[in-house]
N, C-alpha and C positions, 0 to 999 in steps of 0.2 A: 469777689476776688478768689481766685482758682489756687488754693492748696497744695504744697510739694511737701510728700511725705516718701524720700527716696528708703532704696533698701538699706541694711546698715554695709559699707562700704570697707576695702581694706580685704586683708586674709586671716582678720583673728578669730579667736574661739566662737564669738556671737555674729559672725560674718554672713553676709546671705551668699558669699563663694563657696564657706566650709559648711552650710545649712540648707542647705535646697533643692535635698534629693529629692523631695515628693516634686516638685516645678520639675527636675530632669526624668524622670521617671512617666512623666506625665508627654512630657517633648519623644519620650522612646515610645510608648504606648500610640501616640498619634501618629508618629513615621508613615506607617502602612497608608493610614487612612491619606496621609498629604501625597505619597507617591501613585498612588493610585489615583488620585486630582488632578497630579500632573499628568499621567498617564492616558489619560480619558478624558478627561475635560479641556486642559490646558492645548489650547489650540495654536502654535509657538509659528504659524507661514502667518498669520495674520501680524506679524509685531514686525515693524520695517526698523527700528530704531536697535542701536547696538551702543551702548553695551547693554546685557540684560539687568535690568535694575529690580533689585528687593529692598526691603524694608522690614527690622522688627520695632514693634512699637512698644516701648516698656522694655526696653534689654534686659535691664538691670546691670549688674557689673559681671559676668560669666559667671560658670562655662556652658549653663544652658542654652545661651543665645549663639554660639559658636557651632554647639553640634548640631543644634536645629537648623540654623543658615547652612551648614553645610549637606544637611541632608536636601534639601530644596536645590543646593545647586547640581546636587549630584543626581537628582534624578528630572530636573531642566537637561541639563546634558544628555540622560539616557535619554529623553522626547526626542531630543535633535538626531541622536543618532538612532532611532526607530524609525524616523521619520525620513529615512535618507538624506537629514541635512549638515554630515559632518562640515562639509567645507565651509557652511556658513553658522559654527558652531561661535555664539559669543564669548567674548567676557562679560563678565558680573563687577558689578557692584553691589555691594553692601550699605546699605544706612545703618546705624546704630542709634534709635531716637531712645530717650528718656528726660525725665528734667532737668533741668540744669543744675540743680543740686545733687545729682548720681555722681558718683564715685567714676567718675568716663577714666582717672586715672589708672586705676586697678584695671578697669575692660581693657582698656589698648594695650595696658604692660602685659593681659594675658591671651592677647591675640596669638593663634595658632600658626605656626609660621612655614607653616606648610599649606597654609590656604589656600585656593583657586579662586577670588577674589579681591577688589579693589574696598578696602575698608574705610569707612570716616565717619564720624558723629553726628548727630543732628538733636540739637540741645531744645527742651522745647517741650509742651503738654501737645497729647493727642486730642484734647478737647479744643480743634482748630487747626487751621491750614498748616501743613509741616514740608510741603512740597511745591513744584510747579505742577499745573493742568499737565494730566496723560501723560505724567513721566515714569511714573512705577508701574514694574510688570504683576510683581505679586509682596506681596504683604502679609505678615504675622505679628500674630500679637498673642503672649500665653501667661498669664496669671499676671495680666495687666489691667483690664477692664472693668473690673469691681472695683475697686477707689473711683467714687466720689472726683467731681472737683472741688467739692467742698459740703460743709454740713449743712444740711436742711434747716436755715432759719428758725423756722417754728420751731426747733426742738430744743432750743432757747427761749423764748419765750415760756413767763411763767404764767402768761393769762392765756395761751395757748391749750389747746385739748392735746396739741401733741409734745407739750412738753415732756422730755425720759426721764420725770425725777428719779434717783437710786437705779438706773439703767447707762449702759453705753453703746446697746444697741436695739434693736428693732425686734430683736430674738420673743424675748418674754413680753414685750411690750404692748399696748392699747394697737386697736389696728390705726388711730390717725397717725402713729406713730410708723407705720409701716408706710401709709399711702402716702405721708413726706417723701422716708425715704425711698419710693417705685417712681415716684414722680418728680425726684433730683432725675434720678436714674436713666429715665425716661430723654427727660433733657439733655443729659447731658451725650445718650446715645444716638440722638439724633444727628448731635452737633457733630459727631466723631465718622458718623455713618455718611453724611452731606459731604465731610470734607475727604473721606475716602475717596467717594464716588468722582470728585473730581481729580483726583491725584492719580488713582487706577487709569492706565491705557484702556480702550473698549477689550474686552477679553479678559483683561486680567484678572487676579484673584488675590481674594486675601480670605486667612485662615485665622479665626479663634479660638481661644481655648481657656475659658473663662468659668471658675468656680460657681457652681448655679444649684439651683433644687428641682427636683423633678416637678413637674403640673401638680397643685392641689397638696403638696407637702410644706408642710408648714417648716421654718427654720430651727425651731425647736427640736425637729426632729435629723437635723442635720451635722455631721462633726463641727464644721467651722460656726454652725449657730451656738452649737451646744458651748463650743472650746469660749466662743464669746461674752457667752453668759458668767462660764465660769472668771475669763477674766474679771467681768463687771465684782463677780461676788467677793474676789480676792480685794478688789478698791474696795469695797463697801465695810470687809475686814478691817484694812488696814485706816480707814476713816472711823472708824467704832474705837478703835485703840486709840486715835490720834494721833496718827502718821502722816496724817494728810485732813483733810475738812471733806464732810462729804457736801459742802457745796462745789468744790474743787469737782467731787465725781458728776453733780448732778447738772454742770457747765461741758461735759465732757459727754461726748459721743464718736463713735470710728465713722468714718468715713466710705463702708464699703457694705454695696448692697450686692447678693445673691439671685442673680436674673434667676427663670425660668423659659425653659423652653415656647412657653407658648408668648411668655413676655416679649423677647428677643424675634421671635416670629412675626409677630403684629408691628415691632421697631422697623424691622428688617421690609415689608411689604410695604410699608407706609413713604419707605426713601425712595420706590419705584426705580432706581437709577439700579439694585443691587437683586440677583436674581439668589435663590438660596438652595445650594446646591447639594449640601448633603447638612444635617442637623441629627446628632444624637447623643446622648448620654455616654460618659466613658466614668471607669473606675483606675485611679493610676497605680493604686496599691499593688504590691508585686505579690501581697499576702493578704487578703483583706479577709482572713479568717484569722488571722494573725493577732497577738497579746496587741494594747496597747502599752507602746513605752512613754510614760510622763516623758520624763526628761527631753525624747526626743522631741515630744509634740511641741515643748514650751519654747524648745531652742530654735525650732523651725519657726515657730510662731514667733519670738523675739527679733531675729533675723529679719523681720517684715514688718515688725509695729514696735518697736522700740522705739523710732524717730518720732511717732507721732505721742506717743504714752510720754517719752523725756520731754516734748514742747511744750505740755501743758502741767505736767506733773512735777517735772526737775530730774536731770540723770537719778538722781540720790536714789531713788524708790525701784528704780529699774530691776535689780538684782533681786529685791527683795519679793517683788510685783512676780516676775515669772518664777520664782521657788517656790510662792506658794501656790503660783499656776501649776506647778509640774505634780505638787501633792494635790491637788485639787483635782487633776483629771486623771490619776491614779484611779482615787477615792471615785470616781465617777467614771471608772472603766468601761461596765456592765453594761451603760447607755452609751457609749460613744461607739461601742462594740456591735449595740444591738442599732444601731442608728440606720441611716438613709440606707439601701443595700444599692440601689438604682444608678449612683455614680454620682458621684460628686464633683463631677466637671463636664461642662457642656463644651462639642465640637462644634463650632460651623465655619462652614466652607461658602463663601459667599464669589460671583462673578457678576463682571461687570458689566450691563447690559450694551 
């Protein structure tokens, strides 16, 4: 059964509206790279059907999903008009997919309303059909693709080799514990990559932008492995005290694995249907020489895993769980600072053969 862990919804303090500069940061850093796709690649006299249709997958509740759509349509329109084809310049549509549990209220109350698009939802996991055959031109998806549709069995089992006793992720863990989760991961990309390929018009393109590790770097050596670990060790605290049982920690795992480049490569060949057009390493940091701020990390990070920490844990522990994350990765600066240098978000730019 496929798992909904939406972002936390709304406009308050622990908000993923008011918490998700690194996801927009990440959406400005890629611009260049998607304009330049469209620019060059995106071949727009082959598409007979109007209006021009996109798709992000994973919206979440804004305002990233808003200025990335609009970046796409605005430089869709500049193709037409390079191309001498004002007169047959379309409309757009927008999809807005996420799960049915997303906050879709908050996205539509924060629709930009000056937009040059036709807007509506589409409620629903990308792990499976979300569209008709050949009806979408191009497609996005950014800090959506690492969740899991669900935990890897075995890491429940206690007669298992990959059981995570005292762990909640893959990070520090035995490797059978990694190869569950490569090999959720694996599946679950196929299933997402199959049901692209028939949804994309021939031509079309979709864009990812998916938190990853570089080739042969281990997740220990990564912020988001490292920030995880830490989480785990703040449960493991607060199970030592008595806050919680740490059989509670040791039934608990995240649901989110760390492609690699060459992982995502061999995914991507294997679907035949999806030709891979550009692939590389980005950093979104606007300072990545820059102090680390706890607080911010933990609020960013709450903002995105709170829904799933309260389903198993209980709201109660929420507050307490991320304040001693935010002292925790203070105290562990020096490593998150000196950590992956390479980028910690993979591009790819995929067409449709």
């Amino acid at each position: 059964m496929q798992q909904s862990f939406p972002m936390n919804g709304g406009d308050g303090p622990h908000s993923y509206l008011k918490n998700s500069h690194f996801q927009r940061q990440a959406t400005i850093v890629s611009r260049t790279m998607i304009e330049e796709a469209i620019a060059k690649k995106l071949d727009v006299k082959c598409f007979s059907s109007n209006p021009f249709r996109l798709a992000d997958l994973g919206c979440s509740v804004g305002p990233n999903t808003f200025i990335a759509m609009q970046h796409i349509v605005e430089a869709v329109e500049r193709k037409y008009l390079a191309q001498g084809l004002k007169s047959e310049m379309p409309e757009f549509q927008v999809f807005f997919n996420d799960h049915v549990a997303n906050d879709f209220n908050t996205l539509f109350a924060s629709l930009p309303t000056q937009r040059r698009y036709f807007a509506c939802g589409v409620p629903g996991s990308f792990h499976g059909r979300l569209f008709p055959e050949s009806s979408i031109h191009f497609m996005f998806s950014s800090h959506a693709l690492h969740w899991l549709s669900k935990v890897p069995e075995e890491l429940l089992d206690k007669n298992s080799p990959a059981w995570n006793r005292g762990r909640i992720h893959y990070t520090s863990g035995p490797e059978e514990v990694s190869h569950a989760y490569a090999a959720q991961f694996e599946h679950d990309m196929e299933i997402f990559l199959s049901a692209r390929a028939k949804e994309l018009v021939i031509g079309g393109m979709i864009v990812l932008i998916i938190p990853a590790l570089p080739n042969g770097i281990p997740a220990s050596q990564n912020p988001f492995g490292i920030m995880f670990d830490l989480l785990g060790a703040s449960l493991m605290d607060m199970a030592k005290e008595g806050l919680i049982s740490e059989a509670e920690v040791d039934s608990f795992n995240l649901p989110i694995h760390l492609a690699s480049p060459k992982q995502m490569t061999e995914l991507v060949e294997r679907n035949e249907c999806l030709i891979i057009e550009r692939m590389e390493l980005v950093d979104p940091r606007s300072n990545p020489a820059g102090p680390i701020n706890g607080k911010e990390c933990a609020m960013f990070l709450r903002a995105g895993l709170e829904g799933v920490f309260a389903q198993h844990f209980g709201s109660g522990i929420i507050d307490q769980l991320f304040d001693r994350l935010s002292k925790k990765i203070m105290e562990s600066s020096h490593q998150l600072e000196s950590g992956n240098k390479e980028g910690t978000l993979l591009f790819v730019l995929l067409r449709r053969k």
